[in-house]
N, C-alpha and C positions, 0 to 999 in steps of 0.2 A: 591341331587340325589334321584329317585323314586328308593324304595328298594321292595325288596319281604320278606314278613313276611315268617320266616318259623320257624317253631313249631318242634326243636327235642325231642330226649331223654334227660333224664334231665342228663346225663353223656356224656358233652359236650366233655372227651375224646375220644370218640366211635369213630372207624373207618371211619364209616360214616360220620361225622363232618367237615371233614377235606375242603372239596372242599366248601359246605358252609362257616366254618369261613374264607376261604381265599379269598372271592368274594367278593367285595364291595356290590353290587347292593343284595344280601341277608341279611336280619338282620333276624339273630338266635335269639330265645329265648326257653328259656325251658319251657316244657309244663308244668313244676307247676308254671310256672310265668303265666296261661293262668286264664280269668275271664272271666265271662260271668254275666248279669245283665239283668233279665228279669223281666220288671216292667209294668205296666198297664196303662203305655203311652210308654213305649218304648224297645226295644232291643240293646241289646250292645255287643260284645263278640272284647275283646285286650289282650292286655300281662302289667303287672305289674313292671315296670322298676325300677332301683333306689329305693329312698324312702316312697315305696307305690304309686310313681306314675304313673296313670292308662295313656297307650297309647290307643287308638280305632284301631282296626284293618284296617278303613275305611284311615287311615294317609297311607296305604303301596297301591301299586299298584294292587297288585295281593297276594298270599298266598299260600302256600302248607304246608302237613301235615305230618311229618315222624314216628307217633307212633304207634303200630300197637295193642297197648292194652285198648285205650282211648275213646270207639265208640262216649259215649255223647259229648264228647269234637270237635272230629270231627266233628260228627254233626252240631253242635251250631253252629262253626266256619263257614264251607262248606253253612251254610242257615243264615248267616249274610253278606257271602260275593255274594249271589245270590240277596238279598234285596235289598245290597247296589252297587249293579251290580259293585263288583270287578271280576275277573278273582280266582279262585282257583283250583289248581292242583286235579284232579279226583272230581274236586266239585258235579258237575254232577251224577257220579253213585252213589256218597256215597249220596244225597237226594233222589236218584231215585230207589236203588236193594242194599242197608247197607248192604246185607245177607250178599252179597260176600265180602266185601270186608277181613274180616278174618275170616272167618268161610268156610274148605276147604270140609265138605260135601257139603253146597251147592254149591263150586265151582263143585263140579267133578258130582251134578245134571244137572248144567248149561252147563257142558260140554259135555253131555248125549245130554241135548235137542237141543244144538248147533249142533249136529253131527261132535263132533271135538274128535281124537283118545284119549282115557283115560285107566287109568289101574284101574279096578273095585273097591268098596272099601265096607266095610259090618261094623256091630256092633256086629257079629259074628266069632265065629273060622271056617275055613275052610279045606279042607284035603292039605293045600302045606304053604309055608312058607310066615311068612306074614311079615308086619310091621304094628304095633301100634303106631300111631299118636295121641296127641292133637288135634283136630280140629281147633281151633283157635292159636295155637303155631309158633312159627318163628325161625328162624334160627339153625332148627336140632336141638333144646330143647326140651325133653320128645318125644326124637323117640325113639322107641326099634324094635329092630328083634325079631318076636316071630318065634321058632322051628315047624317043621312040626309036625303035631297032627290031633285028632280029637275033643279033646274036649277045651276049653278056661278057661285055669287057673283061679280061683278064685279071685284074686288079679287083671288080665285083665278085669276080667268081669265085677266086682266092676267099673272099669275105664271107660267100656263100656257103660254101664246101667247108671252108676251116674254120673262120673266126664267127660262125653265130650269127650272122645277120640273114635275113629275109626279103625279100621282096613284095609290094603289095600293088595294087591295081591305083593308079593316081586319079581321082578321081577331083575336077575344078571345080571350087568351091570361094565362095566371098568371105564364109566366117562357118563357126563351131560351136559346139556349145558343150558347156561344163556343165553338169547336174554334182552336187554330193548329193550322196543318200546316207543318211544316218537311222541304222534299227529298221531298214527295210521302206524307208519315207524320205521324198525330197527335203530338203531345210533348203531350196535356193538354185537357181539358173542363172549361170552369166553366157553372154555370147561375148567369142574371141574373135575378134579380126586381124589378123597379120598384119606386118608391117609392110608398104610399100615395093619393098626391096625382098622378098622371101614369100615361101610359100607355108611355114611350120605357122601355128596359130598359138605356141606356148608363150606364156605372159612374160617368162622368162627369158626369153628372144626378145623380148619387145614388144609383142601382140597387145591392142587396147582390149580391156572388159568391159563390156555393154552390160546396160540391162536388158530384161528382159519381160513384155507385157506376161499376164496371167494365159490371158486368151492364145499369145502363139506359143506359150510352152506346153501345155496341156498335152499334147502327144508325146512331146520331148521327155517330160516325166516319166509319164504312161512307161514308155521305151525305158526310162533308166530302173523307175521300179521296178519294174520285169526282170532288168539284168542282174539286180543286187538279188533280188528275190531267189531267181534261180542258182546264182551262185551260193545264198547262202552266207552275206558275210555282214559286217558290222557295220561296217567304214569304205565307203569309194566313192572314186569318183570318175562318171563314165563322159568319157566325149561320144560325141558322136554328129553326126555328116547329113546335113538335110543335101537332098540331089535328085532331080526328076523325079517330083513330089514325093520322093522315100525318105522315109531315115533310118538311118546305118550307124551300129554301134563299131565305132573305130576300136578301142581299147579299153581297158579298165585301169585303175591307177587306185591299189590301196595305203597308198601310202601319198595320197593326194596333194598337190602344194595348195594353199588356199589363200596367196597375196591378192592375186586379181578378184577371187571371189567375195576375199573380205572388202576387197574397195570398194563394192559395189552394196553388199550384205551389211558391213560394219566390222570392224573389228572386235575382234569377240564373240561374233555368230556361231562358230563351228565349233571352239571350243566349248559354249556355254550346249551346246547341243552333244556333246560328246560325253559331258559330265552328265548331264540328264540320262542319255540312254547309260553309261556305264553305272551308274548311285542309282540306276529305278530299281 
């Protein structure tokens, strides 16, 4: 059986795991099982099975990559399987615009020059209530509410200036919605609502997954195809912020979690649409 290499977190409990280990036609490995051999006859990039021994990535049909802290690794990967003209999930943008793939200043530039709605974002305090992000962070890790002010605390600004983090315009909200796009086409809308106690809408916090009627997603779509479109990629998944009848593309996420969306979708939705678009 032609399987698809896929490269998770190396905490094969994760949520996320599940609909992989239960596929045949995916073979999981963990990305510290991952090698790459760059020698002056040749290139190599597989996974390290059993007892030291090395598989070639070029043994799977196709590959995709689920980690979203690993660029070189990506890399490698995405430009061994371009070489050796296998298929790999976002292989494409990650050789061609790496900025984006986790680093959400430059999404929300890209999203500037695409002319797609966004909610502003600075390295500065502003006069209304913000939130401080990671740039490169995932799943509602090192987000905070900053208080309305004028000046940027000490301790923010340090985060600002030195360690990578951003600020974005806070913008009240009830709930969120998750689109995946797969191959340029929605497979599916949840809406997130946060927990009581927080303002972050990740499932992973806690947040419920709603469903979603036909009728009020329809723009919602409209909005996420646009943004895959423009980008360009294989695999994501956009949120985005219905607000004083707009909707605003908050972020992209290609390296998407899909627990909440499968509770609602089924398990097995995203993968069985991932092998479709990657085997057409």
């Amino acid at each position: 059986m032609e399987k698809i290499l896929s490269i998770l977190d190396d905490n094969y409990g994760s949520p996320l795991c599940g609909s992989f280990l239960s596929d045949p036609h995916f073979q999981p490995a963990p990305v510290s099982s991952l090698y790459y051999d760059i020698l002056p006859i040749g290139f190599d990039v597989g996974i390290i099975l059993g007892e030291n021994q090395k598989t070639s990535a070029n043994h799977f049909k196709s590959a995709c990559f689920w980690v979203n802290d690993r660029p070189n690794h990506v890399y490698l990967l995405a430009k061994f399987c371009r070489e050796n003209k296998m298929r790999m999930l976002n292989g494409d943008l990650i050789l061609q615009n790496s900025a984006l793939i986790n680093d959400k200043v430059m999404q929300t530039k890209f999203f500037q020059d695409a002319s797609l709605p966004f909610i502003p974002i600075s390295n500065t305090y502003q006069d209304n209530d913000m939130v401080a992000k990671r740039r490169n962070g995932s799943c509602g890790k090192q987000v905070e509410l900053v208080p309305r002010g004028s000046q940027l605390p000490d301790d923010l600004y340090q985060k600002t200036t030195q360690k990578g983090w951003h600020i974005q315009k806070f913008i009240p909200y009830m709930h969120d919605y998750r689109v995946i796009v797969v191959g340029g086409k929605s497979i599916g809308v949840i809406e997130r609502l946060p927990p009581d106690d927080d303002f972050r809408a990740n499932i992973s916090l806690g947040a419920k997954a709603l469903a979603v009627n036909n009728r009020e997603s329809s723009d919602v779509i409209d909005l996420a195809e646009d943004t895959a479109q423009k980008l360009g990629c294989d695999y994501v998944g956009v949120d985005i912020l219905s607000y004083s009848s707009g909707l605003y593309v908050v972020e992209v996420n290609f390296f998407a979690n899909f627990r909440g969306f499968e509770s609602i979708h089924g398990i097995g939705h995203v993968t069985k649409h991932i092998k479709q678009y990657l085997w057409r």
